[in-house]
N, C-alpha and C positions, 0 to 999 in steps of 0.2 A: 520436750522442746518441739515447737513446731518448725517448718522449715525456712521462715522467717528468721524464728531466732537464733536456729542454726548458723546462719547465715552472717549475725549480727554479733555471736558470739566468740571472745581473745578465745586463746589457748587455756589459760586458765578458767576457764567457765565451761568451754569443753570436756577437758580434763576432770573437771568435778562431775560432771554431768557422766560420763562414764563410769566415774568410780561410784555415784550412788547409783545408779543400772547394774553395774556388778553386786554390789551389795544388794540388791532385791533379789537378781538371778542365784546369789548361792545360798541364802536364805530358803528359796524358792527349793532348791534342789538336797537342802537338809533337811525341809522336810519331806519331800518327795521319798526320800533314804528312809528316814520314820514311818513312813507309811507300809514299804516293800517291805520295813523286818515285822509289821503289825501283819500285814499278809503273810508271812510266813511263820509266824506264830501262829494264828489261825486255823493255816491251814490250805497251801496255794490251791490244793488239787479241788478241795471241795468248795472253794468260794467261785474258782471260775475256769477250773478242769485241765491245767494247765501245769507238766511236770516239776516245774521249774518259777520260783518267782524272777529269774532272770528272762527265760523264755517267755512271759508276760510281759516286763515290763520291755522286752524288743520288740515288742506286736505293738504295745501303747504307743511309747515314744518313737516308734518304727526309725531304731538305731540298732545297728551291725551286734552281732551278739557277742564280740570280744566287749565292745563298748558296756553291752547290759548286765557282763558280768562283774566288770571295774565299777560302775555302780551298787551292785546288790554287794559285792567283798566291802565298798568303803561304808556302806551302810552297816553292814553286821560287826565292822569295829569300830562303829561310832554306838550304836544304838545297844542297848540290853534287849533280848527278846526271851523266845521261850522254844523247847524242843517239841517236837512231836507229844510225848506224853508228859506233857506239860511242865515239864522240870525249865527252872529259869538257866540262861545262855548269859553271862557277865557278856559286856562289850569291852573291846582290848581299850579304847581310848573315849571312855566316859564322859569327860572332862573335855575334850576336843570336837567331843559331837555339842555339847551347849554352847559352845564358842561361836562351832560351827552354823548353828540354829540363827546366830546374830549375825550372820554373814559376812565374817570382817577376815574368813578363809578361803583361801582359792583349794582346788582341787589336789592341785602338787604339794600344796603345803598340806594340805590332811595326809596324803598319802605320806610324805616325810616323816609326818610324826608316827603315822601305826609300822612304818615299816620300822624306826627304830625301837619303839613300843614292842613287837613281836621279835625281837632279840634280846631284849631287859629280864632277866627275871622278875615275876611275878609281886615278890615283896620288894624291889624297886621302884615296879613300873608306876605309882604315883606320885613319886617325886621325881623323874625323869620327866613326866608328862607334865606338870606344874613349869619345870625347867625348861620345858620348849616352848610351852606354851607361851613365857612369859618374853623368852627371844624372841616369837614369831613376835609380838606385837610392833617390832623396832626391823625386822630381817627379813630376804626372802628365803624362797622355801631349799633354796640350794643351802643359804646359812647355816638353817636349822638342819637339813640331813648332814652336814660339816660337824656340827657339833652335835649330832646325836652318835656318829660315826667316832667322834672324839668319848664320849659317853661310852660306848659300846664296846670299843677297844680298852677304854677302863676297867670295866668291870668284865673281859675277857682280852687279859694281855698276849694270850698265845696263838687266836686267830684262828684260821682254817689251815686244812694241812695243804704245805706248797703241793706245785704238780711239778712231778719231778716225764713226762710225756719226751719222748726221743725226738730230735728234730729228722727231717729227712733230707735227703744228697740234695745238691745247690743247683739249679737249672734255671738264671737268671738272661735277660735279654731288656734294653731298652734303648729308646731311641729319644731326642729331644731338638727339636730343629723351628726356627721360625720364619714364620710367613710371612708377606708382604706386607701384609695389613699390621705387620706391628704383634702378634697373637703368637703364644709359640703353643705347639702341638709335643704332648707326651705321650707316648704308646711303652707297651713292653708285657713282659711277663714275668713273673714271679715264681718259685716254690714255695713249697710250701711253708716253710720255714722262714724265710725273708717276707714274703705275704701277709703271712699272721703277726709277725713285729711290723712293719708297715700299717696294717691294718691297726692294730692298737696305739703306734703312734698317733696315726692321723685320727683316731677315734678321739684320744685322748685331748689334740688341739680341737679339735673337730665340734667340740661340745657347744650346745646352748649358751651363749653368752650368758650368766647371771650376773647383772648389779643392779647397781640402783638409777642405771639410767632410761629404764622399758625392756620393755620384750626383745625377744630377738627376735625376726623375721627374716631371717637369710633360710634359703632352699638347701637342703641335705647338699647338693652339686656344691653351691656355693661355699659352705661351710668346710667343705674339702680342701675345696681351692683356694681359701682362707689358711685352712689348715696345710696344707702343701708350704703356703707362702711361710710358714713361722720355723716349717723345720728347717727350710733352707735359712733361715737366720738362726736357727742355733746351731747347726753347721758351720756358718760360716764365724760363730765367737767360738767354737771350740778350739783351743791352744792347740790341738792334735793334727787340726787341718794344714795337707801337703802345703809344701811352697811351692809357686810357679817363679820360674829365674829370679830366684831369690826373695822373694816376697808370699805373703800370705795370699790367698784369693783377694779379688775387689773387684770393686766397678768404679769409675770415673765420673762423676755429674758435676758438667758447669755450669753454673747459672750467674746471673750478673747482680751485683751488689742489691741495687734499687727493688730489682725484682724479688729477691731473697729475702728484703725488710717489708715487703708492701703483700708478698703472697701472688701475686698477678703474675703471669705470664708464664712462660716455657724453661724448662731446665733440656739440659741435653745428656742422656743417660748413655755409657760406653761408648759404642764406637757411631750408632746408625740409632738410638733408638730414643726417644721423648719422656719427658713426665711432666705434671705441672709446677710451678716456682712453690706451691702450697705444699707439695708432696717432699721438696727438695726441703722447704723449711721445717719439715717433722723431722728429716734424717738429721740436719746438721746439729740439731738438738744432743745427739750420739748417735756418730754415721758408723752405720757400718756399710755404707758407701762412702769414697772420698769425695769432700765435694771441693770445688773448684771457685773461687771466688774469683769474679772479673768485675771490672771496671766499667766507665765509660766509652772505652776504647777497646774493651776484649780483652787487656792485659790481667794478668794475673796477680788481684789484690793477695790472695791466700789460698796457699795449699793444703791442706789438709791432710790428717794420715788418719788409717783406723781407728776410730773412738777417741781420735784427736783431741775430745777437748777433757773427757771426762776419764782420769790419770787411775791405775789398777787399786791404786791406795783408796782412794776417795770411791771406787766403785763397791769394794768390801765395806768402806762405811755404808755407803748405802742400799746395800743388801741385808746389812745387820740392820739397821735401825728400819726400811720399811717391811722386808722378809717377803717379797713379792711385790705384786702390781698393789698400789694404794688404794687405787681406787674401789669405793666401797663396795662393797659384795663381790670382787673380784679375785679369782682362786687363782689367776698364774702365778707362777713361783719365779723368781729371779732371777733365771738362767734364761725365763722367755719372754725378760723385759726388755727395757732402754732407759734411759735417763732424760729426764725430760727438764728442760730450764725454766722456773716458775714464769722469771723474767727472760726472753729469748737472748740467747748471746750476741743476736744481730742488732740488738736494740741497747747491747750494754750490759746485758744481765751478769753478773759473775760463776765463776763456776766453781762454786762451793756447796756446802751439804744443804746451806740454807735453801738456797737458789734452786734445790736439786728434787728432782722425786721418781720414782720409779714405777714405770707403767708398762703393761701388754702394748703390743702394735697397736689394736684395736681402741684402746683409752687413752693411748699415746695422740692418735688421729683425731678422735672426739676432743680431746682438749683444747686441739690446735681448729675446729671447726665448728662448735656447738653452744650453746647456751652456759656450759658446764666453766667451772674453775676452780680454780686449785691456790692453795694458799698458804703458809707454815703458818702455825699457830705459837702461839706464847712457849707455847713448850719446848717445840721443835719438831713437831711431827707434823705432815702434812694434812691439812682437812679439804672439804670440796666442799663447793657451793651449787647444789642446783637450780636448773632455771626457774623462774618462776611458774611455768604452765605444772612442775611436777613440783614445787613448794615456794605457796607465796610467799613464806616469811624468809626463805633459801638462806634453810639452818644448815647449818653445817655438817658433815658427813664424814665418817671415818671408816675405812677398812678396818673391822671385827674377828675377820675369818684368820690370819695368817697368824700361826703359832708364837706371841711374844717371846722373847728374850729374857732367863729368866735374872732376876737378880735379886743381891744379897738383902736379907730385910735388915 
């Protein structure tokens, strides 16, 4: 495209146009793979003197040489070559490297499949590799390490051995206070033992967004503070959490009728602090803030209580039937969702299973702001519909990853 037609081009003709530029680049870069194991078949030292076909190909491509060596590893488990004295080298995932040559593989997904490939036994590993191969076509590449990790634990039910590591004496400190500007500031210190659970919690919310709506582009900072924000809401549904005079934790947000059904304007959050009427219309979805519904007048149409509208009973249905966030290619589990109203309850929606589905904060947001939609199907189970820039025909979509339900044949 020149930059005319850049210019001229919807989202959907963008959107294509990157996706065949991808597909030239990985093509480009599987055979580039073919070539490094053909050089080292050969013979790196004597063709261009150099100890290493990775330490070459960092000089070529004048890339970092952790980089040069994630190349030359996915290439020798894609590729067959040969040893020094000439005996032939099997490649771990044969099958993945011709896929690969077609370019219809990103990087993460090759890496997905050899890493679960190099935990298969040998007289498995080509019908495990036919079996991922045949998920990537439909999945990303988190899906496929999901269900290769489901694979692997198959065929090794016992696992590795726990660590059984001492923890050490508790020497915690923190502080949490906000600024003027609306911002609050965390500081403190941790042992070692509170640190390293900390640390794995927020690792764990902390991840890579995978589904099927793009990439994620949030900075390591951000993705903390994403992650910060989720434990305090599983904190705050835990049944364990203290009561303050007589009550569970909360926060208080009013916002006024009109504004709540239209999205526009200001919610007022506790006691001093703001959010928008958009942000207040995701909670009341299932607040785990109270929200506060006013009138014309400020008077108070509806009070709200915790998770107000969506009752303990109807919550365990819908933990059984979606078993996590719906949303396709999405791995949170259920304890770090919300309930989200297909039809909003401010517009009338009912609050029943139909009506009902079960999303991350983060897909909960995107539903309520994006091209994206959600829908129960004839069956009962919830499907999405993507926008058109990521499918013209916006076929429908189902979360694949979360362990079904099983039942009687």
């Amino acid at each position: 495209m020149d930059g005319e037609s850049v210019w001229r081009a919807d989202a959907v003709a963008l959107a294509d146009r990157v996706s065949l530029l991808l597909g030239v680049v990985r093509s480009a870069e599987a055979e580039i793979g073919s070539l490094l194991v053909e050089i080292e078949s050969r013979g790196v030292m004597e063709l261009f003197g150099y100890r290493s076909v990775a330490r070459l190909f960092e000089h070529l491509a004048d890339v970092p040489k952790a980089a040069a060596d994630r190349v030359v590893k996915r290439a020798s488990a894609l590729n067959a070559g040969r040893a020094v004295d000439g005996s032939p080298v099997s490649a771990v995932a044969p099958a993945t490297g011709v896929v690969a040559a077609g370019g219809s593989l990103s990087n993460p997904m090759i890496d997905a499949v050899v890493e679960v490939l190099d935990q298969v036994p040998s007289e498995h590993r080509d019908d495990v590799e036919q079996s991922l191969l045949s998920f990537a076509s439909e999945a990303g590449h988190k899906q496929v390490a999901a269900l290769g990790a489901r694979i692997v634990a198959h065929l090794d039910p016992d696992g590795a051995e726990p660590d059984e590591a001492e923890p050490s004496l508790p020497t915690r400190e923190l502080s949490l206070r906000r600024k003027r500007s609306g911002v609050w500031e965390l500081n403190g210190r941790l042992d070692e033992e509170t640190g390293t659970r900390a640390s794995a919690l927020l690792d764990s919310l902390a991840e890579r967004r995978c589904s099927d709506e793009g990439a994620d582009f949030r900075s390591p900072q951000e993705r903390y503070g994403d992650a910060f924000s989720d434990a305090v809401d599983l904190a705050l549904n835990s049944p364990d959490l203290p009561t303050q005079a007589g009550e569970r934790a909360h926060v208080m947000v009013a916002v006024s009728l009109a504004d709540l059904k239209s999205g526009v304007g200001q919610a007022t959050l506790g006691d001093t602090g703001t959010m928008t009427a958009a942000e207040a219309r995701v909670h009341a979805c299932d607040a785990m803030l109270i929200p506060a519904v006013l009138g014309e007048k400020s008077e108070p149409l509806n009070l709200g209580r915790l998770r107000r509208l969506i009752s303990a009973g109807l919550r365990r249905a819908l933990f059984l039937r979606d078993r996590g966030c719906a949303f396709s290619g999405c791995h949170r589990r259920p304890r770090h969702c919300q309930g989200h109203h297909i039809r909003h309850w401010a517009d009338g929606g009912p609050t029943d299973l139909t009506n009902l589905v079960l999303l991350c904060a983060h897909h909960h947001r995107l539903l309520h702001r994006s091209g994206w939609e959600v829908r129960t199907a004839a069956d009962g189970l919830p499907e999405f519909l993507p926008p058109a820039f990521l499918d013209k025909r916006r076929r429908p979509r189902r979360n694949n990853i979360h362990q079904p339900l099983p039942f009687a044949a």
